[in-house]
C-alpha positions in Angstrom: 10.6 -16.7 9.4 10.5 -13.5 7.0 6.6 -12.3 5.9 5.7 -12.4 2.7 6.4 -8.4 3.3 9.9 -9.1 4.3 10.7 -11.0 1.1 8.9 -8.1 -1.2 11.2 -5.8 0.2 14.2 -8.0 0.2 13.1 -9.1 -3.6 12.5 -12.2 -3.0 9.0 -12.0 -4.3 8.1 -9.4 -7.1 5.8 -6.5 -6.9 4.7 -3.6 -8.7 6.4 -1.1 -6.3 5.0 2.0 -5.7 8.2 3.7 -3.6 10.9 3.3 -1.3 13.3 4.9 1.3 15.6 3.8 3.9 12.7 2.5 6.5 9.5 2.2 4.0 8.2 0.3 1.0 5.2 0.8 -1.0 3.4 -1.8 -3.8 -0.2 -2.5 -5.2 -2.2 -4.7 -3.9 -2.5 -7.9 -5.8 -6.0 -8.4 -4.9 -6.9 -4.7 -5.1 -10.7 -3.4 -3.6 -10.3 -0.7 -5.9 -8.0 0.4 -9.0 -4.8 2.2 -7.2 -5.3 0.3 -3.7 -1.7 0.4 -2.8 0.1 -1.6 0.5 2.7 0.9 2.9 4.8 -1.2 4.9 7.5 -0.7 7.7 10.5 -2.1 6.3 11.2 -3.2 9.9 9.3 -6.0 10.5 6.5 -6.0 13.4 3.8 -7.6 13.4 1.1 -5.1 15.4 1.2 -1.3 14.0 1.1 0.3 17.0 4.2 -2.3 18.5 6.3 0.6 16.1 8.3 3.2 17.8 6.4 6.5 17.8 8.9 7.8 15.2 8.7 4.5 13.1 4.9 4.8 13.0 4.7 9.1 12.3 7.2 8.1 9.4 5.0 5.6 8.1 2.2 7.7 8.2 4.1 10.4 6.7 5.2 8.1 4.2 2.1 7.0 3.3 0.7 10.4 3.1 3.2 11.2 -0.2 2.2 7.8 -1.5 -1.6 9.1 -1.2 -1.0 12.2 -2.8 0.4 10.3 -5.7 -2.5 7.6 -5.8 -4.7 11.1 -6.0 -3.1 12.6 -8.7 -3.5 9.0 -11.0 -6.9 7.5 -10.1 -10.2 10.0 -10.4 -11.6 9.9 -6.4 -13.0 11.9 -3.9 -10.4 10.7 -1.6 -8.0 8.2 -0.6 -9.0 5.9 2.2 -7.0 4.3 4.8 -7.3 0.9 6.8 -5.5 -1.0 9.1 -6.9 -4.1 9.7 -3.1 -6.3 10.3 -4.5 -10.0 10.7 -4.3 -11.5 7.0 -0.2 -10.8 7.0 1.9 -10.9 10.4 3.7 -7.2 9.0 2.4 -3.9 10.0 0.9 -2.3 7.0 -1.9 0.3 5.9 -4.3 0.0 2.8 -4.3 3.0 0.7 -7.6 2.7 -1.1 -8.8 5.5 -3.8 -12.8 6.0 -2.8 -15.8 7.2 -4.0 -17.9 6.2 -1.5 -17.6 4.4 1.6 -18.7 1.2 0.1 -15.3 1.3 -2.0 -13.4 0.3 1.2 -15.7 -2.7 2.6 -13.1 -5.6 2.6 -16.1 -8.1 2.6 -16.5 -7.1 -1.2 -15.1 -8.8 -3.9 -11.6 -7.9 -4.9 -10.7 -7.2 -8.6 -8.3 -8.4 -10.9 -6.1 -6.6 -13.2 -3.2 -7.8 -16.2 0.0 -7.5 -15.4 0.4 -5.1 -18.2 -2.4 -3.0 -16.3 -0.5 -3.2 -12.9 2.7 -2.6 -14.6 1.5 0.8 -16.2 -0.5 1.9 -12.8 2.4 1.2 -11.0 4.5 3.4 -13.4 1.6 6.2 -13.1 1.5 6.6 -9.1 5.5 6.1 -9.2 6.0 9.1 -11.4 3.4 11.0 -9.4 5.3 10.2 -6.1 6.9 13.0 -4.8 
């Protein structure tokens, strides 16, 4: 049975989509930790990041880098964090989370919520910064 991953990519399920290529997909979070927290996903669907081929994971991580420099250039941080945590979804993925402080990226805290309008427009913001 596809993830809920698998069924974003194959549009199944909508998004706010971030970017794209041949082997990666990026979208905000719905239940963001911070403004800009963006999901990078294999397109190739594996449960366990490191299960990727090496060149399917330095891809992603190169993939993801782009998708940071982008989150950088639309949310005011003093960096981008990165987690992988891979046990609420059964797809490989990283959290891109813009951060302040370390306490920005503590996924006990309580998520936020933003429109759709809002998501919509960030979405547009990071996509147009995505080089």
């Amino acid at each position: 049975m596809a993830s809920i991953f698998t069924k974003i990519v194959n549009g199944e399920i909508p998004c706010y989509k971030i970017a794209e290529d041949v082997n990666y997909f990026a979208f905000l979070d719905i239940h963001p930790m911070a403004k800009g927290h963006v999901l990078v996903i294999p397109k190739q669907e594996t449960d366990y990041i490191f299960d990727l081929s090496p060149e399917l994971l330095g891809g992603l991580m190169q993939f993801a880098q782009r998708v940071a420099a982008a989150i950088q250039k639309t949310i005011s941080c003093k960096r981008v964090g990165i987690a992988v945590l891979g046990l609420e979804v059964p797809h490989a993925h990283i959290h891109l989370v813009p951060m302040n402080t370390e306490a920005d990226i503590d996924f006990r805290k309580q998520k936020l919520s933003f429109s759709e309008e809002e998501m919509q427009t960030l979405a547009e913001t990071i996509r147009n910064h995505f080089a």
